[in-house]
C-alpha positions in Angstrom: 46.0 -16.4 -33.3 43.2 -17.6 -35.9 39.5 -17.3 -34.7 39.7 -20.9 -33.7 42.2 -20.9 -31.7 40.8 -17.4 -29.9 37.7 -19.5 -29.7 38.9 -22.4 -28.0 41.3 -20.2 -26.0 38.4 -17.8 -24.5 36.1 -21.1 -23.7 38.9 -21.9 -21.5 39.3 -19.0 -20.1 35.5 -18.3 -19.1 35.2 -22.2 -17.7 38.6 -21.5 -15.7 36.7 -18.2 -14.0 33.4 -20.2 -13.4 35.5 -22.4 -11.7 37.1 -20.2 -9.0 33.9 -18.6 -8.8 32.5 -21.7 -7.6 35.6 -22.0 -5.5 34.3 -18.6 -3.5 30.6 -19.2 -3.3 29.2 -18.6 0.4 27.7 -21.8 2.0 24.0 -22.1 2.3 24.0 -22.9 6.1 21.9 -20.9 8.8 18.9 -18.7 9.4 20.2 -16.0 6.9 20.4 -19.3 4.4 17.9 -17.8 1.7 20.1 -14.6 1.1 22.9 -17.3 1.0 21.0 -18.9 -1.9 20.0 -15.7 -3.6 23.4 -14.9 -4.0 24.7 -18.6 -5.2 21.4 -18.0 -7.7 22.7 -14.8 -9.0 26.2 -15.6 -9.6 25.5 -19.0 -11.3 23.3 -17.2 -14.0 25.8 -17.4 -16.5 27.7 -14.4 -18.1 30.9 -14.7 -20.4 33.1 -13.3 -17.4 34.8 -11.0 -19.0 36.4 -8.9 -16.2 37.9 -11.5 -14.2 39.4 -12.8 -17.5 40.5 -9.3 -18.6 42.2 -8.8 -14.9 43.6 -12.1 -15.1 45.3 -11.9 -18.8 46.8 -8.4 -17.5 48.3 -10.0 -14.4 50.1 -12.0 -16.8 51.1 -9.8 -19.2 52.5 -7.5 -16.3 54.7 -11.1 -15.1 52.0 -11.7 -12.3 51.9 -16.1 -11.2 50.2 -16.2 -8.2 47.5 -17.8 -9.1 45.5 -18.3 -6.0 45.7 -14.4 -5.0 44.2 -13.3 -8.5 41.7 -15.9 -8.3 40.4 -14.2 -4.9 40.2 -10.9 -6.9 38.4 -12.3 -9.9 35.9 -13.6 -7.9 35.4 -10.1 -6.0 35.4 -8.3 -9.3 32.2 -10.8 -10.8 30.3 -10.6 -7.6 30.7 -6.5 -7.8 29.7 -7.3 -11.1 26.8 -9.3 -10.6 25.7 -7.5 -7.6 25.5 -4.2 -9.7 22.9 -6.3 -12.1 20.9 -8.0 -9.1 20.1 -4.3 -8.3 19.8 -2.8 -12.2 16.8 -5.8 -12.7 14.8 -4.4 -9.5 11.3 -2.8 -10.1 12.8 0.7 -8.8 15.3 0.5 -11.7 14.6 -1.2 -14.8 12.0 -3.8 -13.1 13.5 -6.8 -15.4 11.6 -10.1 -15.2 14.5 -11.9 -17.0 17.8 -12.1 -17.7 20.4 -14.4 -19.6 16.5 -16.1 -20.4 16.1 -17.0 -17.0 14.4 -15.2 -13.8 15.5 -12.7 -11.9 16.9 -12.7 -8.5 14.1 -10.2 -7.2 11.3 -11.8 -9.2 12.5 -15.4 -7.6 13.0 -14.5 -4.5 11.2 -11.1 -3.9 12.5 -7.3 -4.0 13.4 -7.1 -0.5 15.8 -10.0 -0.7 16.8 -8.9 -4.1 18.2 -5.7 -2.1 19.6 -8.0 0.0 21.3 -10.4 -2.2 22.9 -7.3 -4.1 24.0 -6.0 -0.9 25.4 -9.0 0.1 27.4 -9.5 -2.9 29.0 -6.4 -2.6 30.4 -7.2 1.0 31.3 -10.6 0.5 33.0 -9.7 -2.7 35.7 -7.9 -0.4 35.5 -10.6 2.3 37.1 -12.8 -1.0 39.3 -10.2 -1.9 40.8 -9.7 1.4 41.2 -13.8 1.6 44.3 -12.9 -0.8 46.0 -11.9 2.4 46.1 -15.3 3.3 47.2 -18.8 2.3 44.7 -21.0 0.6 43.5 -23.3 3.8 45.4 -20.8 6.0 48.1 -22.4 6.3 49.7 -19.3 6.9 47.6 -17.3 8.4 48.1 -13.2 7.6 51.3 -12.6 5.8 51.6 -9.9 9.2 51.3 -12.5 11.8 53.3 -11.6 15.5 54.2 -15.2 15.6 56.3 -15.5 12.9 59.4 -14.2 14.3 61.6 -11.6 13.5 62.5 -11.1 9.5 60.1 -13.8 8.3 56.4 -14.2 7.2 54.3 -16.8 9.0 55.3 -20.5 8.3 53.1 -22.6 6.2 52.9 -23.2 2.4 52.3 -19.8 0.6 51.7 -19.0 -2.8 53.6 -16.2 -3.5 55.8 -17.3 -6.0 55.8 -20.6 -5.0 58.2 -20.1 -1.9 57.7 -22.1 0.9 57.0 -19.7 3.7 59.3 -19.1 6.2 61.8 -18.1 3.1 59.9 -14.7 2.6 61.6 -11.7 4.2 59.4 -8.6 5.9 60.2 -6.2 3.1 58.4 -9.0 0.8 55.5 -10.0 2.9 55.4 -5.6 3.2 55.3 -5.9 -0.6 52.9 -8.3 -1.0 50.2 -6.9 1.3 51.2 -3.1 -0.3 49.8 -4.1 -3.4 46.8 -6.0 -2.5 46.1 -2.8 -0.6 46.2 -0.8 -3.6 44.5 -3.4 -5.3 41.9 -2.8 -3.3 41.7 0.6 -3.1 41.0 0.7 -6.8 38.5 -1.6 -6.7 36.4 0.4 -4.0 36.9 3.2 -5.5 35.9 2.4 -9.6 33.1 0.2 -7.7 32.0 3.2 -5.8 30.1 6.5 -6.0 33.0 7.6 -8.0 33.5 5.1 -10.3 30.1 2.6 -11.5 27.5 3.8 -8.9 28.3 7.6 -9.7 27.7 6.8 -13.6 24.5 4.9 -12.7 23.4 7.7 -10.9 23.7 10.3 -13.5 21.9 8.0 -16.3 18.7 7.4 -13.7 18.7 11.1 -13.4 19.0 11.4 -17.5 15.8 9.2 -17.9 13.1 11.7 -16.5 15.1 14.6 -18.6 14.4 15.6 -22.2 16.9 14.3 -25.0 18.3 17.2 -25.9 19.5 17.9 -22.3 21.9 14.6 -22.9 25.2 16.6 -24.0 27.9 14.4 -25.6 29.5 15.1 -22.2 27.2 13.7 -19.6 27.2 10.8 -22.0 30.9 10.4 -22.0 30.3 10.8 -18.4 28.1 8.0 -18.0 29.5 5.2 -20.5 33.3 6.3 -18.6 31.6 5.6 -14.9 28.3 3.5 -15.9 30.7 0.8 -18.0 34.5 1.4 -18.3 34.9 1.9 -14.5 34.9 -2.0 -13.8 36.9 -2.5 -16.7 39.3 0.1 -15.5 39.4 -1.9 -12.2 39.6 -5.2 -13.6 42.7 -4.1 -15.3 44.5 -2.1 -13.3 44.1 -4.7 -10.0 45.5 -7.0 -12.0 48.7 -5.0 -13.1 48.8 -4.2 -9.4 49.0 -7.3 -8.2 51.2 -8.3 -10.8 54.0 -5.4 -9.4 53.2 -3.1 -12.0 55.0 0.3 -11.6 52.1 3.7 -10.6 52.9 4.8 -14.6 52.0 1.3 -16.3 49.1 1.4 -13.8 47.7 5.0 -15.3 48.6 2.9 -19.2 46.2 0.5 -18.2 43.7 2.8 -16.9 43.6 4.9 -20.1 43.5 1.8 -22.4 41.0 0.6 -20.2 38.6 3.4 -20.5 38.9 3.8 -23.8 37.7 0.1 -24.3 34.6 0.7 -22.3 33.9 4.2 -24.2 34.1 2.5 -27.4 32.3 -0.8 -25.8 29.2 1.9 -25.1 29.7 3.5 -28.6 29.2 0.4 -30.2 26.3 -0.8 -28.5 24.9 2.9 -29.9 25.6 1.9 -33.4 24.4 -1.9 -33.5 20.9 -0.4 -31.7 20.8 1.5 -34.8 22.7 -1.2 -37.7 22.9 -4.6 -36.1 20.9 -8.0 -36.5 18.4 -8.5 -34.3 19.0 -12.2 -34.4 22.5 -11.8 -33.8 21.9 -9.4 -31.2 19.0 -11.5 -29.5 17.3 -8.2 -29.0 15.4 -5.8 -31.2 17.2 -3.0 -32.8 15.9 0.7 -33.3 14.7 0.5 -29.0 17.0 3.7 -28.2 15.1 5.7 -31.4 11.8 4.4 -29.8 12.2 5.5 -26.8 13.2 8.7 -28.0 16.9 7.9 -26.6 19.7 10.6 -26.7 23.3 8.0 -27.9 26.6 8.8 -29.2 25.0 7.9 -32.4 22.1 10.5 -32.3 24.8 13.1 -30.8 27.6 12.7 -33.1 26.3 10.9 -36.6 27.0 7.1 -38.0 30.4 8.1 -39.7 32.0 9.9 -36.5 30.9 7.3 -34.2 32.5 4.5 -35.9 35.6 6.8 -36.4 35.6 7.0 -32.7 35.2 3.7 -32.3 38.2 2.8 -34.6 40.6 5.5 -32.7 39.5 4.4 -29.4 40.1 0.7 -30.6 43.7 1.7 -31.9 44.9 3.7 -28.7 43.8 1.0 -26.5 45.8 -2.1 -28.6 48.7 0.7 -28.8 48.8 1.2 -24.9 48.9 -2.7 -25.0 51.8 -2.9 -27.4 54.2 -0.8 -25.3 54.2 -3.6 -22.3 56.5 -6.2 -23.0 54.8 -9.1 -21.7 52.4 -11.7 -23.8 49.3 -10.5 -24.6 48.2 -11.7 -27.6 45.2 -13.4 -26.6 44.2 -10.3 -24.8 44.8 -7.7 -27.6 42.1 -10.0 -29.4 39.5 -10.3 -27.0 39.7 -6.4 -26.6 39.2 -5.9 -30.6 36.2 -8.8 -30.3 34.7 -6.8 -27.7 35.0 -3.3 -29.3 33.9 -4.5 -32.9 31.4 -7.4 -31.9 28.0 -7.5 -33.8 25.9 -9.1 -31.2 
């Protein structure tokens, strides 16, 4: 695939997300209506989407083609997402103004509702989520409805696999709703204190500390938690959904990680090499601000190294599954060796 055609291929890709996004959005009705609109503000700011595409090229590659229950998990995984930046911009964090060059939620709409809006996205994002239980419309109702009689799932017109209902058996419907379970499990859980929150928390407590107390591992630590958690969950939910067996789940975990590590390692190095035009940021802040990285820790030469071994165990983990994934092993090696 030539850097057109990746080009053309990921604009697709990012305006199909935006569009089941939209799809998801909470209605701005009632006397709650301003967190309602705090939250529509915050998850029409833009962003390149980049875990729900990554979840939605695994499905695929793993043979997933229900479309409408991956859409409800890509939208969960971008308000997770985007609630996790509602709350980084607040003045008890990193009291950002701007972002993606336009306001803030918090500074729009005030800190307390900023709170709120984050918190909201994080519920609701599992209120979508769970919609994967059920037919688009509900036609159908919960795959586990009483009603539908003995050794069939509720009638109606499902999407899994394009079946009419009423043709799917228990030990499908069981299927079905086993790995949105697990699905969901995952995402809690690299959403959570031990997944993103947990590495949050350990690089809030690294700020008041001196640099030399940041040990290469507390900074593996934090870029595995802080960044490659979501990316781990992005991944795996969508082999999971897909019927992915618990060993090409754990392949997709590692190669997952090991693109957010060298994601983090590479934002190190273009703090200390890149453009600040092509970044649209100034470079040399981490030095400034006296900033332990990967970089400072382990030298220029060894951190690209690492990047580059990361890079090739993550595209190798990739090779070994048989489905297409062409356009996926290439956004993974854009994201790891970007310059901006």
């Amino acid at each position: 695939m030539n850097t057109n055609e990746f080009d053309s291929r990921l604009k697709e890709a990012a305006g199909e997300a935006e569009e089941i996004l939209r799809r998801f959005l909470p209605e701005e009705t009632g006397l709650q209506r301003e967190l309602f609109e705090a939250m529509n503000y915050s998850l029409t700011a833009g962003g390149k989407r980049l875990r729900p595409i990554l979840m939605r090229e695994t499905y695929r590659m793993c043979g997933g083609t229900d479309e409408y229950v991956i859409g409800c998990f890509m939208a969960a995984i971008e308000m997770i997402h985007t609630y996790s930046l509602v709350h980084d911009d607040l003045p008890a964090m990193d009291n950002d103004q701007y972002r993606r060059g336009r306001e803030t939620t918090w500074y729009v709409y005030g800190d307390a509702m900023g709170i709120l809006a984050g918190d909201g996205l994080l519920n609701y994002a599992f209120e979508t989520a769970l919609k994967a239980a059920k037919c688009p419309g509900g036609e159908c109702g919960s795959f586990f409805d009483a009603s539908a009689g003995e050794g069939k799932a509720a009638a109606g017109n499902c999407p899994d696999g394009g079946k009419p209902a009423g043709e799917h058996s228990d030990s499908e419907a069981l299927s079905r709703m086993m790995r949105i379970w697990r699905a969901l499990s995952v995402l809690a859980g690299k959403a959570g204190a031990g997944g993103m929150i947990g590495g949050q928390t350990v690089d809030i407590l690294a700020e008041g500390g001196k640099p030399e107390e940041m040990t290469e591992e507390k900074l593996l630590f934090i870029h595995r938690y802080k960044t490659a958690a979501l990316i781990q969950a992005a991944m795996m939910v969508g082999a999971i959904l897909a019927g992915a067996s618990e060993e090409q789940v754990a392949d997709i975990e590692k190669c997952a990680a090991d693109i957010g590590i060298a994601f983090q390692i590479q934002d190190d190095i273009l703090d200390v090499v890149g453009d600040s035009r092509e970044l649209g940021k100034p470079v040399g802040s981490d030095a400034q601000n006296h900033k332990q990285t990967y970089v400072t820790l382990k030298g220029m030469e060894q951190s690209k190294a690492d990047v580059e071994k990361l890079s090739l165990e993550a595209t190798a983990i990739l090779d070994g599954f048989p489905g297409e994934h062409t356009f996926l092993k290439q956004l993974i090696l854009t994201l790891i060796h970007r310059s901006k």
